[in-house]
N, C-alpha and C positions, 0 to 999 in steps of 0.2 A: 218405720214406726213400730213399736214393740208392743205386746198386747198386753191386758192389764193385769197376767199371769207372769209377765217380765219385768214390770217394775216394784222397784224395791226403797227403802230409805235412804231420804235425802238426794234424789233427784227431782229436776226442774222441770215439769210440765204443762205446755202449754191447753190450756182448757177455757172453753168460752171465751177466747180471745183475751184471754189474761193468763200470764204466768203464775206458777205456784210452786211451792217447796214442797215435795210429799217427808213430813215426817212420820207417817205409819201404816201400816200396809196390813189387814185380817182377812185373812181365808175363812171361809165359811162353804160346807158344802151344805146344799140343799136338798133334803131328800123330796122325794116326788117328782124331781123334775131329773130329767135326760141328764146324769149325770152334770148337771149344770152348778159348775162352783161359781159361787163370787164373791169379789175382792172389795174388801171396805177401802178404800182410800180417806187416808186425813191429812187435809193440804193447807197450806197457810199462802194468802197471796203476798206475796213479794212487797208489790207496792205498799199496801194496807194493812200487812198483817192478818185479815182477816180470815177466820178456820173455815173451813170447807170441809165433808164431810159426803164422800158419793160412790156408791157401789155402780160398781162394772161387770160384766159378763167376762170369764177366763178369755176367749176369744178375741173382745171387745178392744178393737185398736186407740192407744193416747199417744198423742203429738208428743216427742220430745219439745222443752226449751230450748235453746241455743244456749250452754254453759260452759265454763270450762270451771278445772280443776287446776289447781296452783299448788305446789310442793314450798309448805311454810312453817317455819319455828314461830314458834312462843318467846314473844319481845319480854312485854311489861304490861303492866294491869294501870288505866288512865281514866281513876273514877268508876263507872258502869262499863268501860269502854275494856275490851278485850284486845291488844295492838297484838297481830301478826305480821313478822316479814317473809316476803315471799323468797325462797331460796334460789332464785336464780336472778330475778333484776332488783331485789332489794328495796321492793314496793311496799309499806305499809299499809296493813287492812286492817280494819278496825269492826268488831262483831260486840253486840251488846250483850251483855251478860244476860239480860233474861232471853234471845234469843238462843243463844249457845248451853242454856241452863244444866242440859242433860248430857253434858259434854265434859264442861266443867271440872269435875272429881277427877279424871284423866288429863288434866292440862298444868303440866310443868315443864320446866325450862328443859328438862332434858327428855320431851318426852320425843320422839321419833315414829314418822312416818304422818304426820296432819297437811290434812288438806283442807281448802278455802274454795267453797263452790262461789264463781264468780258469774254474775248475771248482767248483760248490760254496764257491765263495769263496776257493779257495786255485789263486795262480796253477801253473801245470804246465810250459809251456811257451814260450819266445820265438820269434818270427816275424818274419824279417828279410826285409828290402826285395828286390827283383831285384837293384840293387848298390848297393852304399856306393863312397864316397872316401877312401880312405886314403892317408897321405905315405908316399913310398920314404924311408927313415931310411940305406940300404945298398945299394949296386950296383955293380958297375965301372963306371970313366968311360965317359961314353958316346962314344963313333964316329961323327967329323965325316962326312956324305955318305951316312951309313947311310939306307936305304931304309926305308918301313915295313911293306914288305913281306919284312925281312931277316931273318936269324935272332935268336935271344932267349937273354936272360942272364936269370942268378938275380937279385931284388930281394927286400929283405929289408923290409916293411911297419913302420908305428908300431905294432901290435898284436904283432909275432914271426912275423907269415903268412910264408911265403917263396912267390912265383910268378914266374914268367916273364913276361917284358917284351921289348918290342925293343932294338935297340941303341941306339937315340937316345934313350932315355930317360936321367935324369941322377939321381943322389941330391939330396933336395930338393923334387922335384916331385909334385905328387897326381894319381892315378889310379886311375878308375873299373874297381872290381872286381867281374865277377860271383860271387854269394853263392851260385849253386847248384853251380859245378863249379866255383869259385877262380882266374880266369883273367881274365887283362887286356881291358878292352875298351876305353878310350880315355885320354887324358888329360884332367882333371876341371876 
């Protein structure tokens, strides 16, 4: 059992004898007290959907879920229905677009490295890489002799993402985006 200074997003935890998806995890230190942080947790139950919202003590032990994680490409979009197949038996999972909502802008056919947090059999959750590659579809021209350490325009992604980029980037070209805060890291 891992304390509540160990868990992180999108993992399944059992609480109140119901499972939950933790999609958010805030530290907060508390002054006045014994060096005592604590952890917001915001969890959605599985079954219901429904948010949960509950601070723990750093110390303070949560039950893992029972889940696994499955190595799965990006099929085809079916209505609301998001299809992945799983890369090793070829299992189709199906994740609802407003569950995966935040996911989303990082989800094309060729993106690599997602995973399908599976619960009782019914997947819950995807789990996207550190960063994906996506093409700039939209940008101003870019700015002969621009630095790369110069200021940044709006680029508009193959997915509809929009992030900031330098000047010298150009529409047309791919680049390496991080997944956790949406923000250019190199060119791909």
């Amino acid at each position: 059992m891992p304390k509540a200074s160990e868990i992180k997003k999108n993992v399944a935890v059992d609480y109140n004898g119901k499972v939950y998806l933790v999609k958010e995890v805030t530290k907060s230190a508390v002054c006045g007290r014994a060096g005592g942080s604590l952890y917001r947790i915001r969890m959605y139950e599985i079954a219901t959907g429904a948010k949960v919202d509950e601070s723990f003590k750093a110390d303070e032990m949560i039950n893992l879920a029972d889940f696994s994680r499955r190595a799965v490409t990006f099929s085809y979009i079916d209505g609301d229905e998001y299809v992945f197949m799983d890369s090793e038996d070829y299992t189709p999972y199906n994740l609802n677009k407003d569950t995966i909502a935040d996911e989303v802008p990082f989800v094309t056919e060729s993106t690599l490295g997602l995973q399908v947090f599976v619960v009782n059999d019914v997947p819950v959750a995807l789990d996207l890489p550190a960063s994906v590659d996506l093409l700039i579809t939209e940008t101003d021209p870019s700015i002969k002799g621009a630095s790369a350490t110069a200021r940044t325009k709006p680029a508009t992604l193959s997915t509809g993402l929009i992030i900031q980029v330098p000047e010298y980037i150009s529409s047309g070209e791919t680049v390496k985006v991080n997944t956790e805060d949406h923000k250019f890291i190199s060119r791909a």
